[in-house]
VOMAR-571852 format. One line per field, with one value per residue: residue in three letters; x, z, y of N, C-alpha, C in turn. Coordinates in nm, 2 decimals, padded with zeros to 4 digits. Each point is the difference from the previous one (the first is absolute). Layout:
<romis>
resn (ALA ...)
n.u (X ...)
n.w (Z ...)
n.v (Y ...)
ca.u (X ...)
ca.w (Z ...)
ca.v (Y ...)
c.u (X ...)
c.w (Z ...)
c.v (Y ...)
</romis>
This chain:
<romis>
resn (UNK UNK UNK UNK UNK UNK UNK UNK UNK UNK UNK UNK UNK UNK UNK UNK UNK UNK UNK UNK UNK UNK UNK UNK UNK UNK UNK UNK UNK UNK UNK UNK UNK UNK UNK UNK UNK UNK UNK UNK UNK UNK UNK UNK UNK UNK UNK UNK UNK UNK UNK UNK UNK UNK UNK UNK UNK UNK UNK UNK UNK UNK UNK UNK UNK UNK UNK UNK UNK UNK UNK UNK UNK UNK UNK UNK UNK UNK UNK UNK UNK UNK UNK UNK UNK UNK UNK UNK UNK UNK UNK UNK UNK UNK UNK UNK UNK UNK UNK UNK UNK UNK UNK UNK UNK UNK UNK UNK UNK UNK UNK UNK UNK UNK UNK UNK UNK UNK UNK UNK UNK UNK UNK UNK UNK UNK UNK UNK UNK UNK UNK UNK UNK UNK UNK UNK UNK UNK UNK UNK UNK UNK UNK UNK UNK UNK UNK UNK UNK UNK UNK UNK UNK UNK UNK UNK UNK UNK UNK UNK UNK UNK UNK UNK UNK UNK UNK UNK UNK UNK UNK UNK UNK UNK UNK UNK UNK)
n.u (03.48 00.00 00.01 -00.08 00.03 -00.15 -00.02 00.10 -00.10 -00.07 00.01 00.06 -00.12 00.00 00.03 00.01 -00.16 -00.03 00.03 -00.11 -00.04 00.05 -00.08 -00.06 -00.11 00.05 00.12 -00.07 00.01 -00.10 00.01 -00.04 00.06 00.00 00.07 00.10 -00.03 00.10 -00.06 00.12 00.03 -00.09 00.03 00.13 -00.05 00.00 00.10 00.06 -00.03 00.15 -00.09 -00.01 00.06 00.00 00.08 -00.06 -00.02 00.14 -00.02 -00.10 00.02 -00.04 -00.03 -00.05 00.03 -00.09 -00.07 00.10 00.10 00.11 00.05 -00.12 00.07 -00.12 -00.09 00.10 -00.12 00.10 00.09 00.11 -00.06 00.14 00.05 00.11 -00.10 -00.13 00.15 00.05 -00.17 00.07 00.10 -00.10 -00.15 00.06 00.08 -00.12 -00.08 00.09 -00.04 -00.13 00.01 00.14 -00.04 00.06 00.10 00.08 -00.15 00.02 00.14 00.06 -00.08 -00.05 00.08 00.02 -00.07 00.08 00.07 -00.02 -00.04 00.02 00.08 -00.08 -00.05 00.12 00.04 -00.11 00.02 00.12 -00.03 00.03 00.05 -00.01 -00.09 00.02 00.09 -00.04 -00.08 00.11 00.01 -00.10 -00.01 00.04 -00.05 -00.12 00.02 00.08 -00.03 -00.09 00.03 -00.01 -00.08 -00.06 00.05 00.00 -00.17 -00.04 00.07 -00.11 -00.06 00.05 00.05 -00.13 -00.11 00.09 00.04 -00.12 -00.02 00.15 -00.04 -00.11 00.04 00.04 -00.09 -00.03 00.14 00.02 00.08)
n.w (14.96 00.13 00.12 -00.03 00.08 -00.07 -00.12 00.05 00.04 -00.01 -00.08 00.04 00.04 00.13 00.08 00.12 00.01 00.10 -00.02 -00.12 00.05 -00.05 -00.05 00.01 -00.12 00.08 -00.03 -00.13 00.08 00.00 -00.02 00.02 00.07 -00.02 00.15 -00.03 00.08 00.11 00.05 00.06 -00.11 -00.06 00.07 -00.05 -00.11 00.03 00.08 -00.11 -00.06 -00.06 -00.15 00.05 -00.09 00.09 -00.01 00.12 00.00 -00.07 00.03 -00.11 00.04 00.10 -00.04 -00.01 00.12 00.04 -00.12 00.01 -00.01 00.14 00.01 -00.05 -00.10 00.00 -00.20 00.00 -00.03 -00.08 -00.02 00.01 00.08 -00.01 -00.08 -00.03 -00.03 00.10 00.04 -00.08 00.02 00.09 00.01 -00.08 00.11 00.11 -00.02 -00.05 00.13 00.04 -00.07 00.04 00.11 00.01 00.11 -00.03 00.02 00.12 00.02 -00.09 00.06 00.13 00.02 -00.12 -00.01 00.11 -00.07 -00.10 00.04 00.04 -00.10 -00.08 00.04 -00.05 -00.14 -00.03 00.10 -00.08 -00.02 00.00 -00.07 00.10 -00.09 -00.07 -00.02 00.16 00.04 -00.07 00.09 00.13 00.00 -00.03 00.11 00.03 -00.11 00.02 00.11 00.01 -00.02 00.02 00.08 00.01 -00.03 00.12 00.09 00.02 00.04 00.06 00.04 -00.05 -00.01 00.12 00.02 00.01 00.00 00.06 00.09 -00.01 00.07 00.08 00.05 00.05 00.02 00.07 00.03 00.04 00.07 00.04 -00.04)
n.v (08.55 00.01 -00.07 -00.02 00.09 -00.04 -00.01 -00.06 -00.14 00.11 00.07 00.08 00.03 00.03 00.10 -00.04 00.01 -00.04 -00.16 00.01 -00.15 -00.08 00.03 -00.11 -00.01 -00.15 00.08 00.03 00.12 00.03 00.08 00.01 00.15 -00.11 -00.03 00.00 -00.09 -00.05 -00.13 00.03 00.02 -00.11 -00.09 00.07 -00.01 -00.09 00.00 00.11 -00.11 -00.02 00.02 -00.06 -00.09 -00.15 -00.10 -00.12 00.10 -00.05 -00.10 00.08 00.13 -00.02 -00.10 00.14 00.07 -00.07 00.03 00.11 -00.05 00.06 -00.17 00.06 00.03 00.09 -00.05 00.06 00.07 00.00 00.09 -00.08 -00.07 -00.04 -00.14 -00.03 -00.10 00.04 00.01 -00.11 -00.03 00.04 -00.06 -00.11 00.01 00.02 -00.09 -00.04 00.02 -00.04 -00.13 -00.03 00.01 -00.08 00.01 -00.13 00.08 -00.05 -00.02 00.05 00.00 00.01 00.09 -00.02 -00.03 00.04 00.10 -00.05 00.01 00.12 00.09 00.00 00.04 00.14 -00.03 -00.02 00.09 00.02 -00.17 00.08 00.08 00.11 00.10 -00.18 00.02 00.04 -00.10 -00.04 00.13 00.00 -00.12 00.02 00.13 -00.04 -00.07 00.04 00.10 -00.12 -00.11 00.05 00.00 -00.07 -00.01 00.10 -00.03 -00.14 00.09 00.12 -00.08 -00.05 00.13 00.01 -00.15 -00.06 00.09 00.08 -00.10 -00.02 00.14 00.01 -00.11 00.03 00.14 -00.03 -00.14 00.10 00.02 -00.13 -00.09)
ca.u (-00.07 00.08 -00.10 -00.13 00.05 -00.04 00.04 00.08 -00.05 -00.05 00.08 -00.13 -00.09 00.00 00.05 -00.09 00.04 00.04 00.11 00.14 -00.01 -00.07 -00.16 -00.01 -00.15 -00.09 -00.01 -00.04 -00.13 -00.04 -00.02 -00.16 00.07 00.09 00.08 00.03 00.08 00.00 -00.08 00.02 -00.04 -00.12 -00.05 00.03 -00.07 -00.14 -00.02 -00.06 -00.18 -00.04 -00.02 00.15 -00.06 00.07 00.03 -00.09 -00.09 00.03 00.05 00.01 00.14 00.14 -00.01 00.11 00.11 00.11 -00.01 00.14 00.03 00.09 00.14 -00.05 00.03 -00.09 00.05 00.02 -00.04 00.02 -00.06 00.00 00.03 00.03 00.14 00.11 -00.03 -00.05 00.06 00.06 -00.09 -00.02 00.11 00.02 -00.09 00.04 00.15 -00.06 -00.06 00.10 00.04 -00.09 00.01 00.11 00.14 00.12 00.07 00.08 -00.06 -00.03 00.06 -00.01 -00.15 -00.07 00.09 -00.02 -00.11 -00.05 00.09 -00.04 -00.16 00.01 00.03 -00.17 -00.08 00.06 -00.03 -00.14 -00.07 00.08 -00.02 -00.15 -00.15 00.05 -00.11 00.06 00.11 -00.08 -00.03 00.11 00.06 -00.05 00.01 00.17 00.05 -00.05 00.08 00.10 -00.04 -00.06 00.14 00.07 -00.02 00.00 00.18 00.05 -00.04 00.09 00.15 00.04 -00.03 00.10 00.11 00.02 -00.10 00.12 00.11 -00.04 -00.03 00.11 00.01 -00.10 00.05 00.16 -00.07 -00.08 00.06 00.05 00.17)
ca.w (00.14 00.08 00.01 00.17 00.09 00.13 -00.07 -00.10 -00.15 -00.07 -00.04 00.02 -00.13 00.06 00.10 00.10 -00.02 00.11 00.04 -00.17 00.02 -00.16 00.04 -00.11 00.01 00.13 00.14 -00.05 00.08 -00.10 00.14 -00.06 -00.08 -00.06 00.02 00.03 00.15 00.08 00.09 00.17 -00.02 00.00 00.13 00.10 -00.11 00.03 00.13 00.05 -00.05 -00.14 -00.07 -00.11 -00.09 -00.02 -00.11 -00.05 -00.06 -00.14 -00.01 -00.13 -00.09 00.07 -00.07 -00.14 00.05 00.03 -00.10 -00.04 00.11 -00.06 -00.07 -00.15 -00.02 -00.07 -00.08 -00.03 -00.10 -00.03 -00.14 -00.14 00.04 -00.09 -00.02 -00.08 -00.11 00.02 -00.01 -00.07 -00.11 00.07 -00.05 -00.20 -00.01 00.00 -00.10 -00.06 00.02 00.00 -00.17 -00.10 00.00 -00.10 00.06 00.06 -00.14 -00.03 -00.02 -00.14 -00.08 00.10 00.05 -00.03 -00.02 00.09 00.04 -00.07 00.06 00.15 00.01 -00.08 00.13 00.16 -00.07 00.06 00.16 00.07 00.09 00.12 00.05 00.10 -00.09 -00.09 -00.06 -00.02 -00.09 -00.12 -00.07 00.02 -00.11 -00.15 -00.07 00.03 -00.08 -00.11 -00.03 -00.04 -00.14 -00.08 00.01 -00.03 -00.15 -00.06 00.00 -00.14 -00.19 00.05 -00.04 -00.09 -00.06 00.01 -00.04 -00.11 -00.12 -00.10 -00.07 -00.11 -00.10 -00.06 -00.05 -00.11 -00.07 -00.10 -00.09 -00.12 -00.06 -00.08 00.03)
ca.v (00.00 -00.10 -00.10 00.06 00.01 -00.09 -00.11 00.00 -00.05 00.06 00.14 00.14 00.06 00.12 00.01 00.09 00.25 00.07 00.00 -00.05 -00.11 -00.10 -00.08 -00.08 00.00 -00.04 00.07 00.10 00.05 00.13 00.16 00.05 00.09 -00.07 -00.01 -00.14 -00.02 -00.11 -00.02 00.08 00.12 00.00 00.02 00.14 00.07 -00.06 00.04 00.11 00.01 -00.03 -00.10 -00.08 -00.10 -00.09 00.01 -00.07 00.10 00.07 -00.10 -00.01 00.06 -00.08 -00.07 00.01 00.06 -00.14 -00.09 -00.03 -00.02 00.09 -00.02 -00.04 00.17 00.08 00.03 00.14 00.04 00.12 00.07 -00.12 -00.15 -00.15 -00.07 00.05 00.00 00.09 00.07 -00.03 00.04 00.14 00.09 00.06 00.10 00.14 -00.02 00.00 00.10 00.14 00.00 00.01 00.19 00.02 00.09 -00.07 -00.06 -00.11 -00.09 00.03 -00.17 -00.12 00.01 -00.08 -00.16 -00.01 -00.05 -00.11 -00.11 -00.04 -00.03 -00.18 -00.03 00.02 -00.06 -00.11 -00.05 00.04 -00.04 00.00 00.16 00.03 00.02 -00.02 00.11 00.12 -00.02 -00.03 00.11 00.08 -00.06 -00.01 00.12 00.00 -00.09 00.03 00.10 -00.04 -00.07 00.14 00.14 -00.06 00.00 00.15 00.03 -00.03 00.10 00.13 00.01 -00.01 00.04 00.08 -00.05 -00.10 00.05 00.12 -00.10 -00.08 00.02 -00.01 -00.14 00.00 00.11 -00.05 -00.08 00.05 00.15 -00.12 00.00)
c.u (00.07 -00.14 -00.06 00.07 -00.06 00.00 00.12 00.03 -00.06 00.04 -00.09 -00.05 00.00 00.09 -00.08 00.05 00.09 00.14 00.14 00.01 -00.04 -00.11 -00.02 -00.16 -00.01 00.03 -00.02 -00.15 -00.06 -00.08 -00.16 00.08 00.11 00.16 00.04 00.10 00.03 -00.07 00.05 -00.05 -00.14 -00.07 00.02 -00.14 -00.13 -00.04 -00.04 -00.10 -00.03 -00.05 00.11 -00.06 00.10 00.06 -00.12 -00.14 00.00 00.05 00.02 00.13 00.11 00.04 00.09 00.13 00.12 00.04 00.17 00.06 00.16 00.05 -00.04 00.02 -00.11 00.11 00.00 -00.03 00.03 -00.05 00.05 00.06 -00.02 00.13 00.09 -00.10 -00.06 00.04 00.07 -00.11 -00.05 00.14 00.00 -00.10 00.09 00.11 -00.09 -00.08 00.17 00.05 -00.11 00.03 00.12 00.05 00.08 00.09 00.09 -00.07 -00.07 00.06 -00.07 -00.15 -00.05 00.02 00.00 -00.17 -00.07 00.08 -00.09 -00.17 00.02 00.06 -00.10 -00.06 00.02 -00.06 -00.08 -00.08 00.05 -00.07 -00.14 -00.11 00.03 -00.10 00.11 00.12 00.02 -00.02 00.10 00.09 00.00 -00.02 00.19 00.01 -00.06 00.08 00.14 00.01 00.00 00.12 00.15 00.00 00.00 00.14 00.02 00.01 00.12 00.14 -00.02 -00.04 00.11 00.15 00.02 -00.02 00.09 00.07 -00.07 -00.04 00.13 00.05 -00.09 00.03 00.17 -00.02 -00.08 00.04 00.12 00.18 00.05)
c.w (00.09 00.04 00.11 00.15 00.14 -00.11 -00.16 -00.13 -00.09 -00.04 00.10 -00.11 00.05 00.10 00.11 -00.05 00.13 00.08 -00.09 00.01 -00.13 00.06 -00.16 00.04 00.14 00.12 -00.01 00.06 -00.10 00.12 -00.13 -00.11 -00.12 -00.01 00.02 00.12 -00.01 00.11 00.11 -00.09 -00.02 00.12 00.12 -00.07 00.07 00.15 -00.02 -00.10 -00.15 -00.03 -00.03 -00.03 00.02 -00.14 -00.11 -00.07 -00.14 00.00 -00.14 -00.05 00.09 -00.07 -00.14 00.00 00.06 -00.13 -00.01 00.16 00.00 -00.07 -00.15 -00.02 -00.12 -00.11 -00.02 -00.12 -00.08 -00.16 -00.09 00.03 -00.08 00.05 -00.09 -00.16 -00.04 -00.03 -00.16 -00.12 00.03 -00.07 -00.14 -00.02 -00.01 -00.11 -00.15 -00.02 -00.05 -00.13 -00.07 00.06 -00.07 00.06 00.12 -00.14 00.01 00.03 -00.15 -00.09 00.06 00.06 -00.09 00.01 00.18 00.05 -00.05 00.06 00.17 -00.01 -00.04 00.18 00.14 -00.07 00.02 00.10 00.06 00.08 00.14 00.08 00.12 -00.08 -00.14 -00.14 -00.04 -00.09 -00.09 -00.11 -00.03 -00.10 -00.13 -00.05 00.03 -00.13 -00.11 -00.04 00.02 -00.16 -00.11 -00.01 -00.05 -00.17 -00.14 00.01 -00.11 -00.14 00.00 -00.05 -00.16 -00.09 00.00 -00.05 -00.12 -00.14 -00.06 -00.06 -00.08 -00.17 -00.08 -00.13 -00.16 -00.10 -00.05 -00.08 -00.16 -00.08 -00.12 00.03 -00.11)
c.v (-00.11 -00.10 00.03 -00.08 -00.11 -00.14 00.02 -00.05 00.12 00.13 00.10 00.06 00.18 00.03 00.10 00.15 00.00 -00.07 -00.06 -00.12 -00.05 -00.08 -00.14 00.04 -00.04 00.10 00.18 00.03 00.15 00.10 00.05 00.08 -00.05 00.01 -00.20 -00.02 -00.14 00.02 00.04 00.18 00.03 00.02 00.11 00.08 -00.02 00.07 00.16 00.04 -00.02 -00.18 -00.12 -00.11 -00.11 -00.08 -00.06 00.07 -00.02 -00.19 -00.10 00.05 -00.06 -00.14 00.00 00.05 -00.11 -00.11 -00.03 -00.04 00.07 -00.02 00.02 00.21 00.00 00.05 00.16 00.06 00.13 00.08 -00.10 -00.14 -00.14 00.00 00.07 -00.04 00.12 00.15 00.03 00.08 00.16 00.06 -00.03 00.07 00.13 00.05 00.06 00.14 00.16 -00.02 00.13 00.18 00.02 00.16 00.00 00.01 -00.09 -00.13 -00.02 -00.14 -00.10 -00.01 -00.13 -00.14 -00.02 00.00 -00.14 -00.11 -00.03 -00.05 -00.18 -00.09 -00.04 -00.07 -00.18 -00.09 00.10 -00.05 -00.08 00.15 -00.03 -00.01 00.06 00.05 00.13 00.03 -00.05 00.08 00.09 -00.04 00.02 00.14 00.01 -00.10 00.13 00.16 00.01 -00.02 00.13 00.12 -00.14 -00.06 00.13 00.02 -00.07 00.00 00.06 -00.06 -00.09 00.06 00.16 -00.02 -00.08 00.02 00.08 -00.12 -00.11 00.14 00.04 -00.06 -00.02 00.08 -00.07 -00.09 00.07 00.12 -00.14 00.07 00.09)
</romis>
C-alpha cells in the first residue's frame, strides 16, 4: 500500500471508491451504504443527501490503523513462513516424507542419508528457526524416516550381498580342503 496522501507518515489502509486517493484511518470518511471516501468526496456525498460518517466516528479502529508507521512493511503471511532454518527442517520433512512413499527411485541411495544429514542440520539450529517447535518436528520426522530407510537398506544389502558370501565361505569351511 503507498502512504495516505494527506499524511505521509502513515501507510494507507484504504483508498477513496470514488477518486483512488490512499486514505490512512484519519482521513477515512464512511457513506451509511458502506462506501469509503476522502473527505472532498464525502462531502460532495453529503450535499445530495447521503449519510456519511467522519473519521472520528470509528476513532477506536483508527488508532490501530496508525499503530505502524510507513517506513515499518507489514509481516507477509503466507502458506509456509520462516528462515532458511525453517526451511532446512521442511526440506528433511519432505526428503523423508518421498523416502517413506519410496517412489522416487533415484532417491532410493541418496534419499535417506540426505534426509539425515539435513534433518540433524534443522535440528541443530532450531533455535535459530521462526518457529522452532516446528522444526524440530520437521527435523525429527526427516531424521527418523531417513534413519529407518537407511538402515533397512543396509539389511537389504546385507542380506542380499553379504549373506550368499558368508554362506560361501561357511560351506567351503565345512566341505574342509
Amino acid at each position: 500500500m503507498a502512504q495516505c496522501i494527506h499524511h505521509p507518515q502513515y501507510q494507507a489502509i484504504e483508498h477513496c471508491e470514488h477518486c483512488h486517493v490512499p486514505l490512512c484511518g484519519l482521513c477515512l470518511w464512511y457513506v451509511e451504504t458502506g462506501e469509503r471516501l476522502c473527505e472532498r468526496c464525502a462531502k460532495a456525498w453529503q450535499e445530495v443527501g447521503h449519510v456519511v460518517y467522519p473519521p472520528e466516528e470509528f476513532a477506536e479502529g483508527i488508532r490501530t490503523t496508525l499503530a505502524q508507521p510507513s517506513a515499518v512493511k507489514p509481516r507477509q503471511v503466507g502458506m509456509y513462513s520462516g528462515n532458511n532454518v525453517d526451511l532446512a527442517g521442511l526440506v528433511a520433512a519432505c526428503l523423508g516424507g518421498m523416502i517413506l512413499l519410496y517412489c522416487v527411485p533415484c532417491l532410493n541411495a541418496v534419499g535417506p542419508l540426505l534426509a539425515l544429514i539435513i534433518g540433524f542440520i534443522a535440528l541443530m539450529d532450531a533455535k535459530r528457526a521462526v518457529d522452532p517447535q516446528r522444526t524440530r518436528i520437521l527435523a525429527g520426522v526427516g531424521i527418523a524416516s531417513g534413519g529407518l530407510f537407511l538402515a533397512l537398506g543396509v539389511m537389504w544389502f546385507a542380506f542380499t550381498f553379504l549373506l550368499p558370501v558368508l554362506m560361501l565361505i561357511i560351506e567351503g569351511v565345512a566341505s574342509g580342503p
